[in-house]
C-alpha positions as CSV (number, residue, x, y, z in Angstrom):
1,X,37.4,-23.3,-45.7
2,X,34.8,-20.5,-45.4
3,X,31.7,-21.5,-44.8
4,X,28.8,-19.1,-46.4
5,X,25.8,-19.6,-44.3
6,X,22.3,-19.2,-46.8
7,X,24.9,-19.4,-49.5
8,X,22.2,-20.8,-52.1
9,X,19.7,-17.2,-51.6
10,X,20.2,-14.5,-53.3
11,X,23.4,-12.2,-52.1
12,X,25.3,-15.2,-50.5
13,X,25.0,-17.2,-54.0
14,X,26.9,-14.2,-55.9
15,X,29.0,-14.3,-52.7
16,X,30.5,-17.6,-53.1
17,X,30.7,-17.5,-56.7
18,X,33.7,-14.0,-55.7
19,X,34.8,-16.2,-53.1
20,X,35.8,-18.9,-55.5
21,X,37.1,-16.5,-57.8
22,X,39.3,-15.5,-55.6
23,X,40.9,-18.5,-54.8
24,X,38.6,-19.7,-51.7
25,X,37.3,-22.6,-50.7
26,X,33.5,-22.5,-49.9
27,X,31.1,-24.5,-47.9
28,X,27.6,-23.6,-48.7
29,X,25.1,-23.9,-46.0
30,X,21.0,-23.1,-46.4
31,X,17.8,-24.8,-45.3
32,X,16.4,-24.1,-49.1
33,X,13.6,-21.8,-47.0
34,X,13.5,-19.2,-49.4
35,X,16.4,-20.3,-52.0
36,X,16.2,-23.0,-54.9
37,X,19.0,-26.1,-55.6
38,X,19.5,-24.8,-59.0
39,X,21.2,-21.7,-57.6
40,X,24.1,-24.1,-56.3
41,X,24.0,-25.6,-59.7
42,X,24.5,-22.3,-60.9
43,X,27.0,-21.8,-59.0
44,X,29.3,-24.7,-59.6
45,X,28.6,-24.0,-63.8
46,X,29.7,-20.2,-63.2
47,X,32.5,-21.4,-60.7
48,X,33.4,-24.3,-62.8
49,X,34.2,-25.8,-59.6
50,X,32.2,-28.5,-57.4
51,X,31.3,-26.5,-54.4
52,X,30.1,-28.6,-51.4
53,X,26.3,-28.1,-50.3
54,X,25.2,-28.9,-47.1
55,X,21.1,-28.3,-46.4
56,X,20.5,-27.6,-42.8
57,X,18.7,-25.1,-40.7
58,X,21.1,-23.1,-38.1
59,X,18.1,-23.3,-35.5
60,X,18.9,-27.1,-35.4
61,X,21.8,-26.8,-33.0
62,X,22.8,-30.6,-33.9
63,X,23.1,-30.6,-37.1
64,X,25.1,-27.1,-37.6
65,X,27.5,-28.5,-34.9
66,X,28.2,-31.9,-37.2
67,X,29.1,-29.4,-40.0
68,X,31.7,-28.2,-37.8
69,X,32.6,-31.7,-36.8
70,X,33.1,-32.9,-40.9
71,X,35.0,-29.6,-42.0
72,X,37.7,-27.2,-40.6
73,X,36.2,-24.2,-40.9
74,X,38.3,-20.9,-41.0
75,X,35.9,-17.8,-41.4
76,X,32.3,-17.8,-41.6
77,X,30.1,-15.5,-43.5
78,X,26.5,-15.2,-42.3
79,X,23.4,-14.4,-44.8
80,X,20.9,-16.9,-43.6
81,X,18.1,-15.3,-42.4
82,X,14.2,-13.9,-42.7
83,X,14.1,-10.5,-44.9
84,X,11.3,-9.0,-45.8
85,X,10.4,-6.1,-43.9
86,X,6.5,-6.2,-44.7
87,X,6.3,-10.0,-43.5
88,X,8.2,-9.5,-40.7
89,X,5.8,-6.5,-39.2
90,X,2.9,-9.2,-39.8
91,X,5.2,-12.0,-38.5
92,X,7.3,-10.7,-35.7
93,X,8.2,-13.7,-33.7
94,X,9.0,-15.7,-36.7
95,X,11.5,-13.1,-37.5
96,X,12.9,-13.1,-33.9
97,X,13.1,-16.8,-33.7
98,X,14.9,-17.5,-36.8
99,X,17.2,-14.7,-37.4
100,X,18.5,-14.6,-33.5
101,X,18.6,-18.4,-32.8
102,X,20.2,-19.2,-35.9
103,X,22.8,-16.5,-35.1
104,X,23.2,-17.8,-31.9
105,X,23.5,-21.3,-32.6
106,X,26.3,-20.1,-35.2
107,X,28.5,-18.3,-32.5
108,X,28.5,-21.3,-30.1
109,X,30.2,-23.3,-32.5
110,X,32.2,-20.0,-33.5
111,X,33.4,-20.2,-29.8
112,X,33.5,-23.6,-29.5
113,X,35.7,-24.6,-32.7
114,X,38.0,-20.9,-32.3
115,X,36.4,-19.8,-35.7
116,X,39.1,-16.3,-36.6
117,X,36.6,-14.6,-38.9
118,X,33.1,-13.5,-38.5
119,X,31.7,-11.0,-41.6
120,X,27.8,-10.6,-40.3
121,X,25.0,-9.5,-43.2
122,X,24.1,-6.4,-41.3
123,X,21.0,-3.9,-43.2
124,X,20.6,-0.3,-43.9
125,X,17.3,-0.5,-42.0
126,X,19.3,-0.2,-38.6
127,X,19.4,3.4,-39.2
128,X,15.5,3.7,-39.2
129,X,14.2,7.5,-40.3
130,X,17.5,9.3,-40.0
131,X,17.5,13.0,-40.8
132,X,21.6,12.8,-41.6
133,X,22.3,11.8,-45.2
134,X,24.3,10.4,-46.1
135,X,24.6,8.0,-43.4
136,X,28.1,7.1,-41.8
137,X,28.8,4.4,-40.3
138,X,28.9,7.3,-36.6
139,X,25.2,7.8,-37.9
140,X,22.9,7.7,-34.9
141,X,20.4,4.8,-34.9
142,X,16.8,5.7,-35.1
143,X,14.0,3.4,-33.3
144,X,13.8,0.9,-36.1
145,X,10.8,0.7,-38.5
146,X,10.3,-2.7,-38.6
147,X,11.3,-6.7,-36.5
148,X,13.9,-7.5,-39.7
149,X,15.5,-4.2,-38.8
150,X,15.4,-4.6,-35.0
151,X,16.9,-8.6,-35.3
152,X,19.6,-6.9,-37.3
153,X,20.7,-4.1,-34.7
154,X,20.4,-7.4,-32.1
155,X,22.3,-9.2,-34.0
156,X,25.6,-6.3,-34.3
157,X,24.6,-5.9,-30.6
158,X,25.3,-9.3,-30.0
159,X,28.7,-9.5,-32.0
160,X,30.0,-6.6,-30.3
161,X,29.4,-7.5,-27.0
162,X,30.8,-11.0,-27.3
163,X,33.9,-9.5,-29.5
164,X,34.9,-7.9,-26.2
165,X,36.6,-11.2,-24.7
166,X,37.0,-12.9,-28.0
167,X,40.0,-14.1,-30.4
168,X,37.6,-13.5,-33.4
169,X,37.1,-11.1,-35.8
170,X,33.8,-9.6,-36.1
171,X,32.7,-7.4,-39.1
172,X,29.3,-6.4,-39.6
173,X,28.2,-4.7,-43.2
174,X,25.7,-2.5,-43.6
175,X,24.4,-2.9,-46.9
176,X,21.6,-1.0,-48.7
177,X,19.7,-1.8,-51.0
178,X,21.2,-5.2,-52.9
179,X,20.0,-5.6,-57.2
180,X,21.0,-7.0,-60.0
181,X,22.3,-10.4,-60.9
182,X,25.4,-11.8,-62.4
183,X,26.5,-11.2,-65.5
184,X,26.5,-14.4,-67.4
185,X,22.9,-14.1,-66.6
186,X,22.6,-17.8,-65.1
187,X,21.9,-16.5,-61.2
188,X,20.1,-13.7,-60.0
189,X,17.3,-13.0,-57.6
190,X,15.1,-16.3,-57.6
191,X,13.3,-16.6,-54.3
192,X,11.0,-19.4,-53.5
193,X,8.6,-17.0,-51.7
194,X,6.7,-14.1,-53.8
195,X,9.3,-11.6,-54.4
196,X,8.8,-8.2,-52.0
197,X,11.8,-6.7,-53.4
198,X,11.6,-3.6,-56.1
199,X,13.8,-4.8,-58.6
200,X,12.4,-8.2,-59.1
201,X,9.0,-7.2,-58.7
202,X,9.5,-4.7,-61.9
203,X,11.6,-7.5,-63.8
204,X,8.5,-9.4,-63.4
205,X,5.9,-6.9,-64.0
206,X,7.6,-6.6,-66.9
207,X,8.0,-9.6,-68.2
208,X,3.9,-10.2,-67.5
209,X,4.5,-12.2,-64.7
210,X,2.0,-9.6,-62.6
211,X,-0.4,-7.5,-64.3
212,X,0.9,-4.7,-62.3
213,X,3.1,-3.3,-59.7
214,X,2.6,-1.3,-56.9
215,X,4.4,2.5,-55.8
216,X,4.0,2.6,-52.4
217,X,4.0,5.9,-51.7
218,X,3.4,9.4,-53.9
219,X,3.5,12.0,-51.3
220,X,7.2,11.8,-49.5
221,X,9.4,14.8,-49.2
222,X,11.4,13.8,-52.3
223,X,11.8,14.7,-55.6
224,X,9.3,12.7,-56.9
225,X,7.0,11.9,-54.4
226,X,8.3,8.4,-53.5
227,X,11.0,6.9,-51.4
228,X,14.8,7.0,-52.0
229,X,17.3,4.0,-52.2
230,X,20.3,3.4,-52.7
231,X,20.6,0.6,-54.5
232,X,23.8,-1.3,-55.3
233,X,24.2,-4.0,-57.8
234,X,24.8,-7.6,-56.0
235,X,28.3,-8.4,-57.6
236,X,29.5,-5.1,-56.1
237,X,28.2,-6.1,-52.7
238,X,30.0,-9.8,-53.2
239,X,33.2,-8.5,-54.0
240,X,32.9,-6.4,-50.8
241,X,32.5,-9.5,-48.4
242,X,35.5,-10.9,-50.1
243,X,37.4,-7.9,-49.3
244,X,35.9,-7.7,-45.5
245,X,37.0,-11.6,-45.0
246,X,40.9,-10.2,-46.1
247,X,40.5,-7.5,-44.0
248,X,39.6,-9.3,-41.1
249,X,42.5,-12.0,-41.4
250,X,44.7,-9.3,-41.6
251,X,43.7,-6.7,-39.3
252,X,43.3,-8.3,-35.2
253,X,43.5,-4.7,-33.2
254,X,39.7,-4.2,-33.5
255,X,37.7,-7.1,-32.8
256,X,34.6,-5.6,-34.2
257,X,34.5,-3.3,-37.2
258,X,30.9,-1.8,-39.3
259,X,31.4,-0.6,-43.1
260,X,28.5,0.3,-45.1
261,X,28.0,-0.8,-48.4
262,X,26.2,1.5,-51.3
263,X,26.6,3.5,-54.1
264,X,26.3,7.0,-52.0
265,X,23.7,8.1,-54.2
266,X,19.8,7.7,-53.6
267,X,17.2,6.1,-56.6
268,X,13.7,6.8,-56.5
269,X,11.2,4.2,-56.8
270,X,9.7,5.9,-59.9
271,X,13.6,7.2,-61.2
272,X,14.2,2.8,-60.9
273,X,11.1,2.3,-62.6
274,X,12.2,4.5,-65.6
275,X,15.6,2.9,-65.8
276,X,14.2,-0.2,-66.1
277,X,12.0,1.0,-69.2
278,X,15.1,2.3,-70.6
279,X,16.8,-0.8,-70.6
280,X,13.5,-3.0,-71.9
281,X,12.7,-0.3,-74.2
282,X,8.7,-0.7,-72.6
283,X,6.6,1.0,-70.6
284,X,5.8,-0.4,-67.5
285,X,2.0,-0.9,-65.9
286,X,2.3,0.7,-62.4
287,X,-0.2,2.1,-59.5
288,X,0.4,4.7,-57.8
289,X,-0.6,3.6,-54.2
290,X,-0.2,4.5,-50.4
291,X,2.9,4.4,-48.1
292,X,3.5,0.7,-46.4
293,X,3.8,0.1,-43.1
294,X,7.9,0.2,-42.6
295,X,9.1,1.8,-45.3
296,X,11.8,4.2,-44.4
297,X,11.5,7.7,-46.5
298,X,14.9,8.1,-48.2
299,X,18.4,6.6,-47.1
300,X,21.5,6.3,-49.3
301,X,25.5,5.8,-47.9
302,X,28.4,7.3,-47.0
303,X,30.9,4.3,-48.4
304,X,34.6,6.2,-47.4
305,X,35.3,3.6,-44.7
306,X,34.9,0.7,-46.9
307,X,36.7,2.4,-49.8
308,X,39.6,3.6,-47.6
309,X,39.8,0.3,-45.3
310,X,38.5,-2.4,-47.6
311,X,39.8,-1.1,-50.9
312,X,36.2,-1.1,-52.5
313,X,34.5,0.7,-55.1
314,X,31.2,0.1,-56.2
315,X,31.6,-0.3,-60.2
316,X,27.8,-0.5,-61.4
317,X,25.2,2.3,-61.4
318,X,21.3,1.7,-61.5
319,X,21.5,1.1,-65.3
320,X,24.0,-1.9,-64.9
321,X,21.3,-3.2,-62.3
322,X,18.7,-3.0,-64.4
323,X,20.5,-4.4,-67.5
324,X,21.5,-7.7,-65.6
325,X,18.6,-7.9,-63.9
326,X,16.5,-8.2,-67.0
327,X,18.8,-10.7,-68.9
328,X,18.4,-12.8,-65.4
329,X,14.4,-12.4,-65.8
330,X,14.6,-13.2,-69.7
331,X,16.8,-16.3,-69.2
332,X,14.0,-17.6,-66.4
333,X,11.1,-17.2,-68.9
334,X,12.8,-19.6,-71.5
């Protein structure tokens, strides 16, 4: 069984819907922090398959280890943690206590039940303000821009070094810029907290949930003025964790491996913001505003390693994002 650790939030729920798909057995894990039930409902109508949920928080040491005690779990992949980047320069220590003692917690019971395979949700953020693009996975680490960034470079730091005397498997992805929702358009990007991300927050600008929207920044060295992503559509990103977990059963000689995960191409804000009108066919009411505190100017990936060790190809471009992303925002409004 592989259990998926914030498997009800937004990447992990797409995550376990591939899984399933592909002839796993899932165990969903999430403390509902930032994540609704009805995803897991979603889930088990997409999956047509009765998933198990269990609702715990990984900082409870007790109650992750009787999870471990009431199933036989034979890879783990871990998504459960804090996100946003803005909250997290406000909130450092929450950021710090959750995202490292969770992860902690997990690998003692990795250790402690001989768990084989370890596939870690890892960030783009890690490379901070690089001046090499794309970035590689040999790409030099800048000083990170923000705690979610730093708890994420901890976190790979901490796999690698335990990897050194260990019998797991250890895979961290680097992911960019995750967007989109699933097809059927019955799960998407639903968080519980006030959405920070740029695709959701333009889904619901446009649908009137917010009167307006915010570009945070107008004067970077980029085409347009403001920053560059490289975003990748969520079922893309699912199928690659699927992929990593087969890769890591069937390749022991490196007990620690990084891929990144993006389209290798970089989106501006305002270039997403124009897609998105495209595919609503109206205009949407933006300000033009100043930089935020840790932003990073423009990053987008070098994905060869993944396509040449993993087998994976993104298939979706910005206009497939924004497609499914809106059908997911319509469905929610009726």
């Amino acid at each position: 069984m592989i259990l998926v650790t914030g498997g009800a939030g937004y990447i992990g729920s797409h995550t376990v819907i591939d899984l399933a798909n592909n002839g796993y057995d899932v165990l969903i894990l999430d403390n509902l922090d930032n994540a609704s039930p009805r995803a897991v409902e979603s889930i088990r109508k997409v999956t047509n398959k009765d998933i198990p949920f269990v609702q715990i928080d990984l900082c409870d040491a007790q109650a992750l280890q009787n999870v471990f005690k009431e199933y036989k779990i034979d890879g783990i992949i871990h998504f459960a943690a804090h996100k946003s980047v803005n909250e997290s320069v406000l909130l450092p220590l929450k950021y710090f206590k959750n995202n490292l003692i969770g992860l902690i917690n997990l690998l003692e019971m990795v250790e402690k039940y001989q768990v084989k395979n370890f596939i870690f949700s890892s960030s783009c953020s890690v490379y901070g303000n690089t001046s090499e693009l794309p970035v590689t996975e040999d790409t030099a680490l800048s000083p990170p821009e923000c705690p979610y960034a730093r708890t994420k470079i901890m976190g790979e730091e901490i796999l690698r070094d335990i990897s050194l005397n260990a019998d797991t498997h250890f895979i961290a992805l680097r992911y960019f810029n995750p967007a989109g929702a699933h097809p059927s358009g019955l799960l998407g990007e639903s968080a519980l907290n006030t959405a920070t991300n740029l695709v959701p927050v333009i889904c619901e600008t446009g649908a009137g949930l917010r009167e307006s929207m915010t570009v945070f920044g107008t004067d970077y060295p980029t085409r347009d003025g403001s920053c560059i992503r490289d975003f990748i559509h969520v079922m893309d990103l699912a199928h690659a964790h699927t992929l990593a977990l087969r890769y890591a059963s069937n390749h022991q000689q490196d007990n620690f491996s990084i891929f990144n995960l993006g389209i290798g191409a970089g989106v501006t804000v305002l270039e997403a913001i124009h897609a998105f009108e495209h595919t609503s066919g109206q205009k949407l009411n933006y300000i033009l505003g100043p930089r935020r505190d840790g932003d990073v100017v423009e990053i987008y990936a070098d994905y060869t390693k993944a396509k040449q060790l993993l087998g994976w190809t993104p298939q979706h471009d910005i206009q497939s994002i924004m497609d499914t992303a809106w059908r997911w925002q319509l469905n929610k409004l009726y």
